[in-house]
C-alpha positions as CSV (number, residue, x, y, z in Angstrom):
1,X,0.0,0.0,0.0
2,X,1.2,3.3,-1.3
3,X,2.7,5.6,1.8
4,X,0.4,8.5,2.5
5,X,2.0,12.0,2.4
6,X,2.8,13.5,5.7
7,X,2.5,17.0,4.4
8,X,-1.2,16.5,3.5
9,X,-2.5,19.1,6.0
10,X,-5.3,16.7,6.7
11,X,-2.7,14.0,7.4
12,X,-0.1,16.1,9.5
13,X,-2.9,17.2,11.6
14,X,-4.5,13.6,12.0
15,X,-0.6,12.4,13.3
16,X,0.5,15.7,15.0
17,X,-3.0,17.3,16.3
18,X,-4.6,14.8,18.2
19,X,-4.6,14.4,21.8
20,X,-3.2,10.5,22.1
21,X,-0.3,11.2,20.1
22,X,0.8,14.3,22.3
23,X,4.7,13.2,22.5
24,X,5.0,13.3,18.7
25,X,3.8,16.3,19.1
26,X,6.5,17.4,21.8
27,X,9.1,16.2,20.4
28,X,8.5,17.5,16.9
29,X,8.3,20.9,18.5
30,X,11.7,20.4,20.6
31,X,13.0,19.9,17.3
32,X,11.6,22.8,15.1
33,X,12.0,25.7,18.4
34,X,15.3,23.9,19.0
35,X,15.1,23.9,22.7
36,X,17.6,21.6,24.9
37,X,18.4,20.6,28.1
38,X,15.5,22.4,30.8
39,X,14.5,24.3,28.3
40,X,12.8,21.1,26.7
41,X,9.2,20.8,26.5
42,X,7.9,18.2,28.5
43,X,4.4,18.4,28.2
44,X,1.9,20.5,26.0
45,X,-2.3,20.7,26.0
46,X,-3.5,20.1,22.0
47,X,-6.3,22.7,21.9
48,X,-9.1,20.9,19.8
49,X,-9.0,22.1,15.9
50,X,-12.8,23.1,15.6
51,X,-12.1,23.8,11.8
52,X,-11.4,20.5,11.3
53,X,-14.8,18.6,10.4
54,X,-16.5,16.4,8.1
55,X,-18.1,18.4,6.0
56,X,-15.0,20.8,5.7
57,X,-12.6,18.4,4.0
58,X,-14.1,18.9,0.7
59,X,-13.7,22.9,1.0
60,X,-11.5,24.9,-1.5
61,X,-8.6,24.9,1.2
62,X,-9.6,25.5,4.2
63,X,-6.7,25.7,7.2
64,X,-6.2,22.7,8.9
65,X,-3.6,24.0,11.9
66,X,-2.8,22.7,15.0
67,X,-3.2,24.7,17.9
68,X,-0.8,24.1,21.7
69,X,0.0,25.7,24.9
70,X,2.6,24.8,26.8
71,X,2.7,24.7,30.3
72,X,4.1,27.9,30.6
73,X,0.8,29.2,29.0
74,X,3.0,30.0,25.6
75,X,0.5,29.7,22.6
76,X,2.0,27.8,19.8
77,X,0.4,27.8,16.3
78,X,1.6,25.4,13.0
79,X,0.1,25.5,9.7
80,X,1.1,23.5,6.4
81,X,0.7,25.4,3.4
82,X,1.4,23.6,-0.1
83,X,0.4,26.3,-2.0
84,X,2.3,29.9,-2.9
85,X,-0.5,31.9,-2.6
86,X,2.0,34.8,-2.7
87,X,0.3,36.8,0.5
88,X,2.6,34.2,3.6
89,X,4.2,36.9,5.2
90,X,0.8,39.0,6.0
91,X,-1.3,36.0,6.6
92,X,1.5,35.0,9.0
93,X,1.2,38.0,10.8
94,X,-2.4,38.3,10.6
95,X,-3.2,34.4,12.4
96,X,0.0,35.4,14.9
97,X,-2.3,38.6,16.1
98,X,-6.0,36.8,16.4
99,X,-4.0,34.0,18.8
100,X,-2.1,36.7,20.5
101,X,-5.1,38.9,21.1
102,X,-7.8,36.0,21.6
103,X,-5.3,35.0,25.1
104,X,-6.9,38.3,26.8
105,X,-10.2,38.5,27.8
106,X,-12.0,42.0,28.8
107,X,-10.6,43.5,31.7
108,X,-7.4,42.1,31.9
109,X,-4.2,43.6,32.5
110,X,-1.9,43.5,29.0
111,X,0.8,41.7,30.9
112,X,-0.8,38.4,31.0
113,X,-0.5,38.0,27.4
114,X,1.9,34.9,26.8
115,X,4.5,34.3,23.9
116,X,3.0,33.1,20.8
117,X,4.5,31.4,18.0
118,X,3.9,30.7,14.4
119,X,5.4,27.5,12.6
120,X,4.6,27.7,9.1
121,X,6.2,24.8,7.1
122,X,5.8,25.3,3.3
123,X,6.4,23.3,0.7
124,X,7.6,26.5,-1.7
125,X,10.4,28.7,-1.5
126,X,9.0,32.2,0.0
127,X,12.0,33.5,2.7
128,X,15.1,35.2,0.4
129,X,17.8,33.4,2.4
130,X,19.3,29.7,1.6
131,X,18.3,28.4,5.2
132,X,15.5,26.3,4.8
133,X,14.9,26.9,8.6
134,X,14.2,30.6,9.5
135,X,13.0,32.5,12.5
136,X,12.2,36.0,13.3
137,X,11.5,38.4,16.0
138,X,11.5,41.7,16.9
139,X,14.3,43.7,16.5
140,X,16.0,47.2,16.7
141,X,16.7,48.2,12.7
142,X,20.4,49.5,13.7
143,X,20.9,47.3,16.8
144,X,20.3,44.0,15.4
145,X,21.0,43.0,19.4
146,X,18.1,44.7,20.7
147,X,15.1,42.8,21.0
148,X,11.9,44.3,21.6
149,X,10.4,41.7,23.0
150,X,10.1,37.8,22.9
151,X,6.5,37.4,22.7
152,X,6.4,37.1,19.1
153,X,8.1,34.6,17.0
154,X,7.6,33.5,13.7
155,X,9.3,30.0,12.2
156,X,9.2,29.3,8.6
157,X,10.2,25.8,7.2
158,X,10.6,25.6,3.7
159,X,10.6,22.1,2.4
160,X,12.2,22.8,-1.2
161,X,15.0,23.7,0.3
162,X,15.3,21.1,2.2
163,X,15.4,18.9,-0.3
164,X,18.1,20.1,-2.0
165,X,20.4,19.7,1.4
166,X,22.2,17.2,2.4
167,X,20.0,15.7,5.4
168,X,22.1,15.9,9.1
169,X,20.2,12.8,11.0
170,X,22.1,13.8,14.0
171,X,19.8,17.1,13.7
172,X,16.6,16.5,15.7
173,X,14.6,18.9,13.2
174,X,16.5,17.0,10.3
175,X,14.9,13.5,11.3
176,X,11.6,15.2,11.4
177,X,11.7,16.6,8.1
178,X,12.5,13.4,6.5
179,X,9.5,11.7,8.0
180,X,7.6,14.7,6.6
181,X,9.2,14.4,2.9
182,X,8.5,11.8,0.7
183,X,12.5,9.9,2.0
184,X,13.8,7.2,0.9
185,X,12.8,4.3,3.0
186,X,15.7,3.2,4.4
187,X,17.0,7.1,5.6
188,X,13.5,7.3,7.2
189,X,14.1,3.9,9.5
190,X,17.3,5.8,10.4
191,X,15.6,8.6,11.7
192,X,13.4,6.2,13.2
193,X,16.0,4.5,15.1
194,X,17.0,8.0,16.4
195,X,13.9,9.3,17.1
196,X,11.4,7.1,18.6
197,X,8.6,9.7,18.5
198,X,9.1,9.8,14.8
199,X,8.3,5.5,14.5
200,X,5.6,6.4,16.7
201,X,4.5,8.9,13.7
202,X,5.2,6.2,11.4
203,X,2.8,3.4,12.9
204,X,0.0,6.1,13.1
205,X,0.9,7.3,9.4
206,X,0.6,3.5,8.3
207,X,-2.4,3.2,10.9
208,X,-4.1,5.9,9.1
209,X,-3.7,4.5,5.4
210,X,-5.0,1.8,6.4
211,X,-8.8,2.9,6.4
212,X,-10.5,3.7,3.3
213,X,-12.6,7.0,4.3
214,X,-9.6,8.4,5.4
215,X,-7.8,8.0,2.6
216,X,-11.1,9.6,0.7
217,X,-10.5,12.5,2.9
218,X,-6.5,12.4,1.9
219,X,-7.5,11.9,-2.0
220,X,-9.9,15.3,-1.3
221,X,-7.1,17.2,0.3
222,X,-4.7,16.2,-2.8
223,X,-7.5,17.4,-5.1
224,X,-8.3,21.1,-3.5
225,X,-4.4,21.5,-3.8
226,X,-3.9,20.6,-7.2
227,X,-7.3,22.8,-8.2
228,X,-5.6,25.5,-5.9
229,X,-2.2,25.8,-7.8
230,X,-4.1,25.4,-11.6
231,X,-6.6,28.6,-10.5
232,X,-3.0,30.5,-9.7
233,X,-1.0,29.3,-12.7
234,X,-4.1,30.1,-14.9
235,X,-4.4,33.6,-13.1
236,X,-0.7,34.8,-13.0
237,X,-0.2,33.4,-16.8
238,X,-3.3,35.6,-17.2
239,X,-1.5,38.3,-15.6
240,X,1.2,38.3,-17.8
241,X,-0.4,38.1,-20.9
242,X,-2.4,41.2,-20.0
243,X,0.8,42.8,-19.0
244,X,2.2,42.0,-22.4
245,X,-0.2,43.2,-24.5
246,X,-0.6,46.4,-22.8
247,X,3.4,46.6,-23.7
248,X,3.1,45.8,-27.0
249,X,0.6,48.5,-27.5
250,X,2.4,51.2,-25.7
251,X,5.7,50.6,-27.5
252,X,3.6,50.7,-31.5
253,X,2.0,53.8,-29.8
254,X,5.8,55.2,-30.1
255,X,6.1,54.2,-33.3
256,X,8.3,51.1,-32.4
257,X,8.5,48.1,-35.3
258,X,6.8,44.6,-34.2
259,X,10.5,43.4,-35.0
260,X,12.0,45.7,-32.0
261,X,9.4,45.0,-29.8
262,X,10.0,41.4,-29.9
263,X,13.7,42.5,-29.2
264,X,12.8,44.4,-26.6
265,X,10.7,43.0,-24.8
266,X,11.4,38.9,-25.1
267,X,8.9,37.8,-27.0
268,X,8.9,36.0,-30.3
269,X,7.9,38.3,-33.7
270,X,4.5,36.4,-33.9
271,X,3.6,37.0,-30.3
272,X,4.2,40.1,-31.0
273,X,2.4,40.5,-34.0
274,X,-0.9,38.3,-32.9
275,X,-1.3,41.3,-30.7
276,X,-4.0,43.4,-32.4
């Protein structure tokens, strides 16, 4: 039977998002927030996805996260988006601030908000550095020393380029990521064997494939992705062949030759001259 795919939101949710399976969870998250020693997390409280229901799977693409708090009351948010819907860094911030705001109830003081934190693992390139494993905070523009303040943090994982590194299995967040890739079998029982949360993950994944309406509900997820990213190709291809012809006629509005324009501007004579 065919291995199911990881980063399926409806899939990564099912493994990392319920309840029983609470120390995948942990120890996925020890591995993306790097934390070590005391600093570890040793236990977290799953808050229940509401937008995760029957009658939801079949949606467009809807958000399928997975919502924790740790014991220190941080807030700790992770979304898989397959998609480059080109608008990550504002929808990023935008979910941060409605679980950063929703922690504080009417009449309380503003210091009982807790740290939240966004983990956002994509499978597109979106963050302009070669580090498929990014975080940001707040920080002075001139004193790149000075933080503001810890409470927000942002994580972006960015599978592509991943895949193009070498894989460190001594790396706890390495491990993780190949269990989440589509690995070669035999460098995922490697990281099983280093990670035992991760052959956890790996009975549940195989648990999961194992029952027909669930893989309905994967098959559905697969769909609404692939309808997603035609709709965008289709509209940015539309994009730029609006953007091309109102070129074309502002350059022959200067007097400029169909053979310069095509010079000029890339395209090929009878592009150019299909143009009316």
């Amino acid at each position: 039977m065919k291995r199911l795919k990881v980063k399926n939101d409806f899939i990564f949710q099912r493994i990392f998002g319920q309840p029983e399976n609470k120390e995948i969870l942990i120890s996925f998250l020890n591995a993306v927030l790097e934390l070590e020693g005391n600093k570890r997390l040793l236990d977290i409280e799953i808050i229940e996805n509401t937008r995760l229901k029957k009658e939801g799977i079949n949606d467009k693409l809807g958000i399928l996260d997975i919502r924790a708090k740790t014991m220190l009351g941080e807030h700790i948010n992770i979304e898989v988006q397959l998609v480059n819907q080109y608008n990550m860094d504002k929808r990023t911030i935008f979910y941060w601030s409605k679980i950063f705001t929703e922690q504080l109830k009417e009449g309380q003081p503003f210091n009982e908000l807790k740290k939240t934190i966004t983990i956002n693992i994509l499978d597109f390139s979106y963050i302009d550095v070669d580090s498929y494993s990014t975080v940001f905070h707040l920080w002075e523009d001139r004193h790149k020393d000075c933080k503001l303040t810890d409470i927000m943090e942002v994580r972006f994982i960015e599978l592509p380029k991943f895949r193009r590194a070498k894989p460190d299995l001594g790396k706890p967040l390495d491990r993780w990521l190949v269990f989440i890739e589509d690995s070669p079998e035999e460098m995922i029982e490697m990281a099983m064997r280093e990670e035992p949360a991760i052959a956890r993950a790996e009975e549940v994944l195989q648990y999961l494939g194992s029952f027909d309406e669930i893989r309905r509900y994967y098959e559905a997820r697969e769909m609404a992705v692939h309808d997603e990213i035609t709709r965008i190709t289709g509209a940015r291809q539309e994009g730029i062949e609006m953007r091309n012809i109102q070129i074309v006629k502002n350059m022959r509005s200067q007097g400029i030759k169909d053979d310069d324009i095509a010079k000029l501007t890339g395209l090929t004579v009878e592009e150019v001259e299909n143009i009316k």
